[in-house]
DOVEXLUM-767924 format. One record per residue (C-alpha): residue number from 0; residue in three letters; x, y, z. Coordinates in steps of 0.02 Angstrom, whole numbers, plus 50000, padded with zeros to 5 digits. Layout:
N
    k    r      u      v      w
  NUM  ala      X      Y      Z
...
//
This chain:
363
    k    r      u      v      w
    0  unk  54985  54773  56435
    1  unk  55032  54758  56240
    2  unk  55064  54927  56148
    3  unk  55036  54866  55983
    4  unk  54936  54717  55935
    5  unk  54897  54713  55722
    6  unk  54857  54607  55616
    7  unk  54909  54445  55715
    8  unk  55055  54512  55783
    9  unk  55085  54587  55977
   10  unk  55211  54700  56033
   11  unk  55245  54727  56222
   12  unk  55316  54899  56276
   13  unk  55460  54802  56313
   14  unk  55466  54760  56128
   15  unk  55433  54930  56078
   16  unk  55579  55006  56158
   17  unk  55683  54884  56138
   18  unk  55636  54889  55923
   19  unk  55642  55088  55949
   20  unk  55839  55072  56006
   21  unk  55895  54957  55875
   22  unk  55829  55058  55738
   23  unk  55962  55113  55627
   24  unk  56039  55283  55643
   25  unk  56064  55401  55489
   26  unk  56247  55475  55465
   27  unk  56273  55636  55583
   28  unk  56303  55741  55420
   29  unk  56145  55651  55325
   30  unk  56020  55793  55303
   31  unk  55878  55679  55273
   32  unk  55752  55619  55375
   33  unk  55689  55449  55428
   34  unk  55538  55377  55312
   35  unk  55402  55286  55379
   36  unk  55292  55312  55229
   37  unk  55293  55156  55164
   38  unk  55300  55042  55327
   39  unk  55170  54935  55403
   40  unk  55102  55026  55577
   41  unk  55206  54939  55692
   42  unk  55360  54973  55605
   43  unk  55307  55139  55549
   44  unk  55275  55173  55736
   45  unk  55435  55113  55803
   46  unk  55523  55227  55667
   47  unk  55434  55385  55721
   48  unk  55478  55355  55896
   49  unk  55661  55304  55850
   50  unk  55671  55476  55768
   51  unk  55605  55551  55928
   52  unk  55759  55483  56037
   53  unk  55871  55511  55901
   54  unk  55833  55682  55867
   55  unk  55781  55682  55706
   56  unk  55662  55714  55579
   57  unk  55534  55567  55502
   58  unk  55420  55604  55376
   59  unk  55248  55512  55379
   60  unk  55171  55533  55187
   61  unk  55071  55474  55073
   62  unk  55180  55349  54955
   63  unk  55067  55383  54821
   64  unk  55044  55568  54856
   65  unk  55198  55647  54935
   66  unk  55194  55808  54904
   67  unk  55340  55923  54848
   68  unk  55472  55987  54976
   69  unk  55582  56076  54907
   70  unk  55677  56138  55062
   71  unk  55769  56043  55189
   72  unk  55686  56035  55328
   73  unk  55685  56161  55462
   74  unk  55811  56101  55610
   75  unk  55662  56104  55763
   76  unk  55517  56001  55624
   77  unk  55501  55815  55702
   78  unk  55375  55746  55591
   79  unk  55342  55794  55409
   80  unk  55177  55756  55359
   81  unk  55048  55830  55222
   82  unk  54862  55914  55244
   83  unk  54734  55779  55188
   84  unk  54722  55824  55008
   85  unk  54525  55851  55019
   86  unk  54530  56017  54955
   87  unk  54673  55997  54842
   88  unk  54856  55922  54821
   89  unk  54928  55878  54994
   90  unk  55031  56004  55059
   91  unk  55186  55996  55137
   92  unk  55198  56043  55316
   93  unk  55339  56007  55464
   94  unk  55294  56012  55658
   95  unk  55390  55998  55821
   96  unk  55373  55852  55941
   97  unk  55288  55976  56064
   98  unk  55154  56032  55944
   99  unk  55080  55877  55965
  100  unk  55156  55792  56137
  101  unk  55088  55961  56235
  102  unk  54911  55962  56172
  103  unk  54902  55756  56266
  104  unk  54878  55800  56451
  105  unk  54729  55903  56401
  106  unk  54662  55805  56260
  107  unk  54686  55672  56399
  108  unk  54562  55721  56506
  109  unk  54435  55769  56387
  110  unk  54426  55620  56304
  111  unk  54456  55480  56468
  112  unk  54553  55387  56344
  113  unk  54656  55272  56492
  114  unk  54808  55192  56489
  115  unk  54690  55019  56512
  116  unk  54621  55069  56354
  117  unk  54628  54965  56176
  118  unk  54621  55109  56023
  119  unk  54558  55070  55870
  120  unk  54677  55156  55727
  121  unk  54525  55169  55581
  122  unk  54659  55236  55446
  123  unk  54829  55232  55379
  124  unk  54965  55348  55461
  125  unk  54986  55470  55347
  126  unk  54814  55520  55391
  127  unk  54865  55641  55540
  128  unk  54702  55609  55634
  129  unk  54764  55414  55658
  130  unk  54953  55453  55675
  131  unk  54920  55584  55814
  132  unk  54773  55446  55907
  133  unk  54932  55316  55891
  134  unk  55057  55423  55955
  135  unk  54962  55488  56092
  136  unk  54875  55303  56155
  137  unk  55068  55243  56170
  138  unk  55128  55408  56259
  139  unk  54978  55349  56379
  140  unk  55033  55187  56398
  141  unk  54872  55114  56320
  142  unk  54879  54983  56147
  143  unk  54876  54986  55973
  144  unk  54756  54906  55871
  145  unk  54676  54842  55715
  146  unk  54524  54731  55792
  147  unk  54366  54800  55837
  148  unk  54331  54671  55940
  149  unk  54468  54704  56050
  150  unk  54440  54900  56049
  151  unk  54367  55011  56197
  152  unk  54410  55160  56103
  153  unk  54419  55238  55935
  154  unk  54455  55378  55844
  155  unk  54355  55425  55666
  156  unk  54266  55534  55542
  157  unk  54073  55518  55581
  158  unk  54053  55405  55431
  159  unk  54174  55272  55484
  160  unk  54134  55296  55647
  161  unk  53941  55256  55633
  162  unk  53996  55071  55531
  163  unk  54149  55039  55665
  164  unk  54027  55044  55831
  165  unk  53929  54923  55780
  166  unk  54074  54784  55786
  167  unk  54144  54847  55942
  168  unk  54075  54763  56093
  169  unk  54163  54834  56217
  170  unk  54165  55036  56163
  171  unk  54193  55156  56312
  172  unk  54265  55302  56215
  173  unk  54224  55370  56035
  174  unk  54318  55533  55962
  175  unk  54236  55587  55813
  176  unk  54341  55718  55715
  177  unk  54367  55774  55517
  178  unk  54187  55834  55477
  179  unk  54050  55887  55573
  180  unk  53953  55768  55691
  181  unk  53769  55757  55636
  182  unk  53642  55768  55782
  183  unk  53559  55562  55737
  184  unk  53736  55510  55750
  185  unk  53771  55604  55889
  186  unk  53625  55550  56009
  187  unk  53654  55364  55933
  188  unk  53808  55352  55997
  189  unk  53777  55426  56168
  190  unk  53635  55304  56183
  191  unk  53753  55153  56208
  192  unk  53820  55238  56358
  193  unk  53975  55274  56255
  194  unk  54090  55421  56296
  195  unk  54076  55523  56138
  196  unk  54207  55679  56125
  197  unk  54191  55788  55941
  198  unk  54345  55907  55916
  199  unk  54388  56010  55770
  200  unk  54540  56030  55717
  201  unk  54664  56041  55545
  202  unk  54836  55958  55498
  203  unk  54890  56143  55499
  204  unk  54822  56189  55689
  205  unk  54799  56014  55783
  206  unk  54683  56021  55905
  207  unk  54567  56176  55920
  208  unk  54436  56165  55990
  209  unk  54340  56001  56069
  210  unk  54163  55962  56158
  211  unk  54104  55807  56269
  212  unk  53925  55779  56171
  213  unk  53800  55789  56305
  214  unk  53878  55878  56403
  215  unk  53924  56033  56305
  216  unk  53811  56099  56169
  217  unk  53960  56180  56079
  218  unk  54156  56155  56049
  219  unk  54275  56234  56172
  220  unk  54435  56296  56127
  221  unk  54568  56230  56224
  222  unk  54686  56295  56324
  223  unk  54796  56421  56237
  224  unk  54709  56416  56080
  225  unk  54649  56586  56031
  226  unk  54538  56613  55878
  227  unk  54442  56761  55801
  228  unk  54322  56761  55661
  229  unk  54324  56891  55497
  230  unk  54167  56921  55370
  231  unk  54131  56746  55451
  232  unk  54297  56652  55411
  233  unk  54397  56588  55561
  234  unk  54574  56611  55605
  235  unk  54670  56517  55751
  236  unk  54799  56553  55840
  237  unk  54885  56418  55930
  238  unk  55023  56334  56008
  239  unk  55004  56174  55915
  240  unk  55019  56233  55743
  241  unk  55150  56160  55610
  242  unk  55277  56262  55571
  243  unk  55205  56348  55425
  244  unk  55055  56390  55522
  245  unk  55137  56503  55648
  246  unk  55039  56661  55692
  247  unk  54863  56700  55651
  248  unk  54825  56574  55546
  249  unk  54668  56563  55436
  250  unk  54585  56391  55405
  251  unk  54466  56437  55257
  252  unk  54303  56373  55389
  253  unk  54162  56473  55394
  254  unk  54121  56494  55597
  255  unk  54037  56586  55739
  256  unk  54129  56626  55898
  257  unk  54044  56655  56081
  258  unk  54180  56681  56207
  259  unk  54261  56499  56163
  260  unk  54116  56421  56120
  261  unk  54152  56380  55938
  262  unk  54016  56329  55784
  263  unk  54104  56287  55621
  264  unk  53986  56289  55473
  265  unk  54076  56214  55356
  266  unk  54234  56265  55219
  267  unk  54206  56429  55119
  268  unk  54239  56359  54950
  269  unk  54100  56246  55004
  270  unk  53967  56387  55031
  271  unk  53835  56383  54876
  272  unk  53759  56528  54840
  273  unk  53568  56495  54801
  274  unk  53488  56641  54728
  275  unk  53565  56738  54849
  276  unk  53557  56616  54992
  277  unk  53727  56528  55065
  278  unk  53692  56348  55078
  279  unk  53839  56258  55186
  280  unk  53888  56084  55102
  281  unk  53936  56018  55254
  282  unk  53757  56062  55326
  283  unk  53657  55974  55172
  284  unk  53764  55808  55190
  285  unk  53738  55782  55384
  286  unk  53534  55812  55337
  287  unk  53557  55695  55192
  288  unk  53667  55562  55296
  289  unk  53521  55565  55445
  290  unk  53389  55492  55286
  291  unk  53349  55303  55294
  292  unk  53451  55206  55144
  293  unk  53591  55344  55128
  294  unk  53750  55278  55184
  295  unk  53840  55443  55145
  296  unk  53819  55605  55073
  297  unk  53931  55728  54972
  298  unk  53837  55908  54910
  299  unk  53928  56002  54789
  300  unk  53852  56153  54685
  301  unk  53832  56174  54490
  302  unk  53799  56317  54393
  303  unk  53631  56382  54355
  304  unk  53582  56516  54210
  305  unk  53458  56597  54348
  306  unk  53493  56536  54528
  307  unk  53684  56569  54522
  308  unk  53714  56397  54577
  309  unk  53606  56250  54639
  310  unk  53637  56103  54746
  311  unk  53674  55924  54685
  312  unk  53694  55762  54804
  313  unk  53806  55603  54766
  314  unk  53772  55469  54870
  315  unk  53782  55318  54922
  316  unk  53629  55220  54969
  317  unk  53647  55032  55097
  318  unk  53522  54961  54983
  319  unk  53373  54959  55111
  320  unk  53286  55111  55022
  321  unk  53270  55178  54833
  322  unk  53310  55343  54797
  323  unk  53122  55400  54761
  324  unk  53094  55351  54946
  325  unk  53258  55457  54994
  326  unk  53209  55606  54900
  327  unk  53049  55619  54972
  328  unk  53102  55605  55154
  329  unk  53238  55747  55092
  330  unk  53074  55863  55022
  331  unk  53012  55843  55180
  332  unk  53128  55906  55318
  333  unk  53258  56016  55188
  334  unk  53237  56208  55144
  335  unk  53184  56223  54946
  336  unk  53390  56319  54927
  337  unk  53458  56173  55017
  338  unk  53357  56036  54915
  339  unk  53461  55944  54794
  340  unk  53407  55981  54622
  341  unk  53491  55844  54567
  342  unk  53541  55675  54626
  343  unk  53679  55547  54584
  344  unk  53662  55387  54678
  345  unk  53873  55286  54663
  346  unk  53947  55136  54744
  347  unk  54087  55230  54819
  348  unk  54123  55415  54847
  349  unk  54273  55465  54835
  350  unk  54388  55471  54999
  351  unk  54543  55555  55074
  352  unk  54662  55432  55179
  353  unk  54576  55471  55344
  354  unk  54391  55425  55293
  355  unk  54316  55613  55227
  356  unk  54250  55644  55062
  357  unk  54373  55726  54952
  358  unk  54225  55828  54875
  359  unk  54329  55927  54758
  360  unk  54340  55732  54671
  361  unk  54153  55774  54603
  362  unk  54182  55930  54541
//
């Protein structure tokens, strides 16, 4: 079984540990970490896991993007990553090793990713949601790839995921994470008898919270994972937080909590306030993305001299429908508060690294 097979080249695990062993060493005294920033996956890979048995730290950034530390890092961080940047500049944050390496077992079973498996890495590194589906499909003993048409599994945002499938043949497991999960999508998916797990989660926190789709109407938190909820915002507390996030931490989501059962409505600073009526971002682009023609969907909201603030779409359409066609189907199934007022139709919206619209890019 390979563990990394990309872009023409294969690695065997004997390869892998073998590359891991020989990577260089920094000076005992050398405060600095290792970089993998910059690296193609299979070297940036072998670096992080070098840094493992070595002890040390290894920061996985954004070359174009690294954000500001301004510290040294804190002696128990392993890898120094950022938050996505889709609500601002990346920030800065530092985790342990177990953070991540004792969520696995558990995310394990939930998602019946295998050790036979082939995962599909959708996004660049620096992205956590594709470093942490790397890291944990070689602490499984599964492989590494870039081909679809080698991949059983995947991990995605919804929007990447939807294009992916299609050139997969041989799906078996699909973990959609990022943004919400719209229902179309959802029962899509489930129709080609592929294994489709949603979890929620942050760069801050990790994994939170995570639902098989069909067989669990909501997310569950998982194990040790506490949360609580606030005039509607959620806070988590968790054993897989970075560093910074230690303690009650809050995410900025607006959510409702049942026991563990978990709903997440969408950011705060995305709630727009209709005359007098929230309207959830998040909610209007899964509606929107569910129309025939729209390939995807940001909803942002702009001032208004009576309403307070009203809701305008940017999309993108797949060319098989005009927008007059879109907007009616929209008049037909949305609220009159949720209904875009105005509508912007681009080639590309805007992205963050690991696939999700970086909506503040449209204000």
């Amino acid at each position: 079984m390979p563990a990394i097979v990309w872009r023409g080249r294969t690695f065997t695990y004997a390869d892998l540990d073998a590359a891991v062993e020989q990577w260089p060493h920094l000076p005992a005294r050398d405060a600095h970490a290792h970089d993998a920033s910059a690296l193609e996956l299979p070297e940036a890979l072998i670096c992080v896991f070098a840094a493992a048995r070595q002890g040390r730290a290894v920061r996985v950034e954004d070359p174009a993007t690294r954000p500001d530390r301004t510290e040294h890092p804190n002696p128990d961080a392993f890898l120094l990553v950022a938050t996505s940047g889709s609500t601002g500049r990346p920030k800065p944050l530092a985790r342990t090793a177990a953070s991540w390496v004792d969520s696995f077992p558990e995310f394990t079973d939930i998602s019946g990713i295998r050790p036979t498996d082939t995962v599909l890495i959708t996004g660049p590194l620096h992205a956590t949601m594709h470093l942490f589906a790397a890291v944990h499909a070689l602490w499984l003993g599964a492989c590494v790839t870039d081909n679809p048409a080698d991949a059983t599994a995947v991990h995605a945002v919804p929007a990447v995921l939807r294009d992916v499938l299609r050139r997969m043949p041989h799906a078996r497991v699909a973990v959609a994470a990022g943004s919400g999960l719209d229902d179309v999508a959802a029962q899509t998916i489930s129709a080609q008898e592929i294994r489709l797990i949603e979890y929620y989660g942050s760069a801050e926190l990790s994994l939170v919270a995570a639902r098989v789709v069909g067989e669990q109407a909501s997310l569950q938190l998982f194990s040790g994972v506490e949360a609580r909820t606030e005039n509607g915002y959620l806070s988590v507390l968790s054993p897989y937080s970075a560093l910074s996030a230690a303690g009650w931490f809050g995410v900025g989501d607006l959510a409702e909590l049942t026991g563990r059962e978990l709903v997440v409505y969408g950011r705060g600073d995305a709630a727009i306030n209709v005359g007098g009526t929230t309207v959830i971002a998040e909610d209007v682009e899964r509606i929107l993305t569910t129309l025939d023609g729209v390939r995807a969907a940001a909803a942002i909201g702009v001032p208004h001299a009576v309403l307070g603030e009203t809701v305008s779409a940017v999309i993108e359409l797949d060319g098989t429908r005009d927008l007059d066609l879109v907007r009616a189907d929209a008049r037909a199934i949305m609220t009159k508060e949720a209904l875009p007022r105005r509508w912007t139709v681009v080639q590309q919206l805007p992205r963050t690294a690991s696939g999700k619209i970086a909506r503040k890019a449209l204000l």
